[in-house]
ROBA-533332 format. One record per residue (C-alpha): residue number from 1; x, y, z; residue in one letter. Coordinates in steps of 0.5 Angstrom, whole numbers. Layout:
N
+-----+-------+-------+-------+-----+
:   n :     x :     y :     z : res :
+-----+-------+-------+-------+-----+
: NUM :     X :     Y :     Z :   A :
...
+-----+-------+-------+-------+-----+
% end
This chain:
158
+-----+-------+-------+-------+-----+
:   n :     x :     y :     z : res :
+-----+-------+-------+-------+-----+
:   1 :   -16 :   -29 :   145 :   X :
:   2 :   -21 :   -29 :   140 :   X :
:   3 :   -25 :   -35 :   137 :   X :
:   4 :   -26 :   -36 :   129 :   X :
:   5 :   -34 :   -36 :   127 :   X :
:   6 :   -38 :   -39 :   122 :   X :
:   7 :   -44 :   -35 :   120 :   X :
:   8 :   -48 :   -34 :   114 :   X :
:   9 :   -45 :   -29 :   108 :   X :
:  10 :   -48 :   -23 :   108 :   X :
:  11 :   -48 :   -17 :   104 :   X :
:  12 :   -42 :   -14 :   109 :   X :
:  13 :   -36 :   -21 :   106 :   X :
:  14 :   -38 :   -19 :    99 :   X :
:  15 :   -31 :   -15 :    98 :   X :
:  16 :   -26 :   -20 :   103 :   X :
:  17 :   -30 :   -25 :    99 :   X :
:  18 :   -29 :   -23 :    93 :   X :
:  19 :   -21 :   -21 :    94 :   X :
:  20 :   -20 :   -28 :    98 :   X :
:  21 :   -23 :   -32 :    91 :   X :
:  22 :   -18 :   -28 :    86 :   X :
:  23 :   -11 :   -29 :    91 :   X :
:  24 :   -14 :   -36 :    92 :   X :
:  25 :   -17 :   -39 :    85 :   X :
:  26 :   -13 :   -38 :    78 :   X :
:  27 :   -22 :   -38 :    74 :   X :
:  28 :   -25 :   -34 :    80 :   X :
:  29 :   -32 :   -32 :    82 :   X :
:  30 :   -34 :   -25 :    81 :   X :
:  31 :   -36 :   -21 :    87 :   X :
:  32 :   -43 :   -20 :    83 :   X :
:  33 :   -43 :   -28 :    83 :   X :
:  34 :   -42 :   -29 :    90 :   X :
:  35 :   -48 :   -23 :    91 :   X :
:  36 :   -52 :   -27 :    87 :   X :
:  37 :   -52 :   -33 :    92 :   X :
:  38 :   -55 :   -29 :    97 :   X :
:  39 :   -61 :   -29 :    94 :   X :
:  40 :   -61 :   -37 :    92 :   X :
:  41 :   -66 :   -40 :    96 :   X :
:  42 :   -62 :   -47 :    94 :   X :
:  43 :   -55 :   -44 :    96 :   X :
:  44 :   -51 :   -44 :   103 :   X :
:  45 :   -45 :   -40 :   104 :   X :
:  46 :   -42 :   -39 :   111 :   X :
:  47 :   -36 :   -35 :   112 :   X :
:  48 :   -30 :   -36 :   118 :   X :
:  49 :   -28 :   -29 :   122 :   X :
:  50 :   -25 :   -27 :   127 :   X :
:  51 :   -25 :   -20 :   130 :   X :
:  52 :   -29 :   -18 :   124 :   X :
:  53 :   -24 :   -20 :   118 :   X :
:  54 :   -25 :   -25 :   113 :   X :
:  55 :   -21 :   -32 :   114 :   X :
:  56 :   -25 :   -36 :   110 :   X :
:  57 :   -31 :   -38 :   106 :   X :
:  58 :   -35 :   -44 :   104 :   X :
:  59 :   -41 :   -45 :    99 :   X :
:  60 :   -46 :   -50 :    96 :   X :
:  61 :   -52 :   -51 :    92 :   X :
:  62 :   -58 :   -56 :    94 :   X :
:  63 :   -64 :   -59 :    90 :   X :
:  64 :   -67 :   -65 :    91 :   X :
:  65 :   -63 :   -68 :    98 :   X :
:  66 :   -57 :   -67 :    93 :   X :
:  67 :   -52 :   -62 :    96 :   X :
:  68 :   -45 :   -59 :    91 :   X :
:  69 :   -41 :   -56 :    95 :   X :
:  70 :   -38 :   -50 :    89 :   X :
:  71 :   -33 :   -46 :    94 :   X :
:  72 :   -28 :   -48 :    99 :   X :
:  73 :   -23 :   -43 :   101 :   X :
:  74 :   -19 :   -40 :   107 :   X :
:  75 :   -13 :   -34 :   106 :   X :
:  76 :    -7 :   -37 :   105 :   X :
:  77 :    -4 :   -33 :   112 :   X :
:  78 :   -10 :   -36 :   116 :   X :
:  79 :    -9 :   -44 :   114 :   X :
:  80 :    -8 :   -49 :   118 :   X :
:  81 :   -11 :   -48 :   123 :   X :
:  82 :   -17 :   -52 :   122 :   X :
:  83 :   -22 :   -46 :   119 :   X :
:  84 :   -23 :   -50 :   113 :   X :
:  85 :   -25 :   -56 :   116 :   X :
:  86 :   -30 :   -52 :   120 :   X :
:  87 :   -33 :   -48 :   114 :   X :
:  88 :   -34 :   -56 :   111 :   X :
:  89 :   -37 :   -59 :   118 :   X :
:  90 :   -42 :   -54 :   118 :   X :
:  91 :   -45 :   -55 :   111 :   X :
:  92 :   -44 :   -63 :   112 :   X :
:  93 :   -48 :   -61 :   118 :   X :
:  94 :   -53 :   -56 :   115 :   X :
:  95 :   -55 :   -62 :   109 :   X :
:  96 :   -55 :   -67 :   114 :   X :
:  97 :   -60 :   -62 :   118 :   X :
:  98 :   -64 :   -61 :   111 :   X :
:  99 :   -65 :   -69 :   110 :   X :
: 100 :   -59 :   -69 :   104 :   X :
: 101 :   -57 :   -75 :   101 :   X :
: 102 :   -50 :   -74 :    99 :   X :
: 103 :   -45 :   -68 :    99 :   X :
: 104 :   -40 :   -67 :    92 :   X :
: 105 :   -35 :   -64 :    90 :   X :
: 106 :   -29 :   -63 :    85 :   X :
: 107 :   -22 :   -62 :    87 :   X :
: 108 :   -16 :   -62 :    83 :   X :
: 109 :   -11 :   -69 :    84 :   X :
: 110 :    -5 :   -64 :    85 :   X :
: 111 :    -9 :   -61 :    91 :   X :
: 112 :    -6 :   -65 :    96 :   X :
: 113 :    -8 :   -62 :   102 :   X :
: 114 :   -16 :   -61 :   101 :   X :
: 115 :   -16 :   -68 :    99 :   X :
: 116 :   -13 :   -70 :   106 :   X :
: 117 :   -20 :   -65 :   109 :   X :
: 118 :   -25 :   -68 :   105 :   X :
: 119 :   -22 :   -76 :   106 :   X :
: 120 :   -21 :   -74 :   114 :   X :
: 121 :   -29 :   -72 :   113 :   X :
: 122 :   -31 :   -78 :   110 :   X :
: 123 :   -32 :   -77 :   103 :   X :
: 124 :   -29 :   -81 :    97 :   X :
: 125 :   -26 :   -81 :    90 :   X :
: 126 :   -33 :   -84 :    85 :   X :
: 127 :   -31 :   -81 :    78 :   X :
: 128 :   -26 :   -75 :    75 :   X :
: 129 :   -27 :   -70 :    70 :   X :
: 130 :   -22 :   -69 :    64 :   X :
: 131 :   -19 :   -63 :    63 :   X :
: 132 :   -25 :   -60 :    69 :   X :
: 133 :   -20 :   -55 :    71 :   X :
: 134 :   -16 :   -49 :    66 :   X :
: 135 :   -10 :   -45 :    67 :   X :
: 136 :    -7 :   -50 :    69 :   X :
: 137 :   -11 :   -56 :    66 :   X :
: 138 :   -12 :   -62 :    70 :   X :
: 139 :   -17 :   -67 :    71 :   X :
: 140 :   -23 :   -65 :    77 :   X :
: 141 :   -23 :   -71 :    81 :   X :
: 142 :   -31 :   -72 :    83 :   X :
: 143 :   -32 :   -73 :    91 :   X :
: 144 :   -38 :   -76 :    94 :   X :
: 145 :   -40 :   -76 :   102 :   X :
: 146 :   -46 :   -80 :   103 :   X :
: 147 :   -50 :   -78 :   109 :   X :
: 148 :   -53 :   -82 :   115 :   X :
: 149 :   -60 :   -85 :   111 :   X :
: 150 :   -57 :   -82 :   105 :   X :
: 151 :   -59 :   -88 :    98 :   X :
: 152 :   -51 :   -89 :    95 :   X :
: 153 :   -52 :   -90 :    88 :   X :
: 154 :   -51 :   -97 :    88 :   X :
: 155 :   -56 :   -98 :    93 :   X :
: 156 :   -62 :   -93 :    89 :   X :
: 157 :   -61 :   -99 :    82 :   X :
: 158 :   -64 :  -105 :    87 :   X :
+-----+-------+-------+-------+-----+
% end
């Protein structure tokens, strides 16, 4: 039996990416935009495979102990098997490692069962965005996870 690894995007996931990104989002990312990401000192993107095929992704960009997760997808064929929640875990770990303060995301409401991952991993709804999303239009509801030593928001004002 064969066991799903997590490791750094290379130039060689480019094209899986690129493929699992257009079946999965109806906006998505080109393959020149996840090749740029390689070369972005402030970016992390892992990848999921087993036996060499690509069965998910995950990226964020950081500045400052701010950490913003952009990309989240994993093959609908390969779901439920806790590969996202494994590509999320390490960049919570990876900004954790890196003295982040908080992680954020978007997430469309209608999107009920990455909004169970990301409230299974801690993080908790502190704003939307109106009509974030097109085709189709819908609110982005914004999801923050503060991180152990991390200022909330609230904490940073006093």
């Amino acid at each position: 039996m064969t066991r799903v690894e997590i490791v750094s995007m290379a130039q060689a996931h480019l094209d899986a990416i690129a493929s699992l990104e257009a079946r999965c989002f109806s906006q998505p990312w080109s393959r020149a935009g996840f090749a740029e990401e390689l070369q972005n000192s402030n970016a992390l993107f892992l990848a999921a495979q087993e036996d060499g095929a690509l069965l998910g992704y995950a990226g964020m960009q950081f500045a400052a102990g701010e950490y913003y997760v952009c990309n989240i997808a994993v093959d609908p064929a390969c779901r439920r098997r806790g590969i996202g929640e494994a590509l999320l875990s390490a960049l919570v770990q990876a900004a954790v490692q890196r003295g982040g303060r908080f992680i954020s995301l978007e997430v469309r409401p209608s999107n009920q069962a990455a909004l169970g991952l990301y409230r299974k991993l801690g993080f908790s709804v502190a704003g939307r965005r109106k009509d974030f999303y097109a085709r189709p239009r819908e609110d982005a509801l914004i999801l923050t996870l503060y991180l152990k030593g991390g200022d909330s928001f609230a904490d940073s004002r006093h």
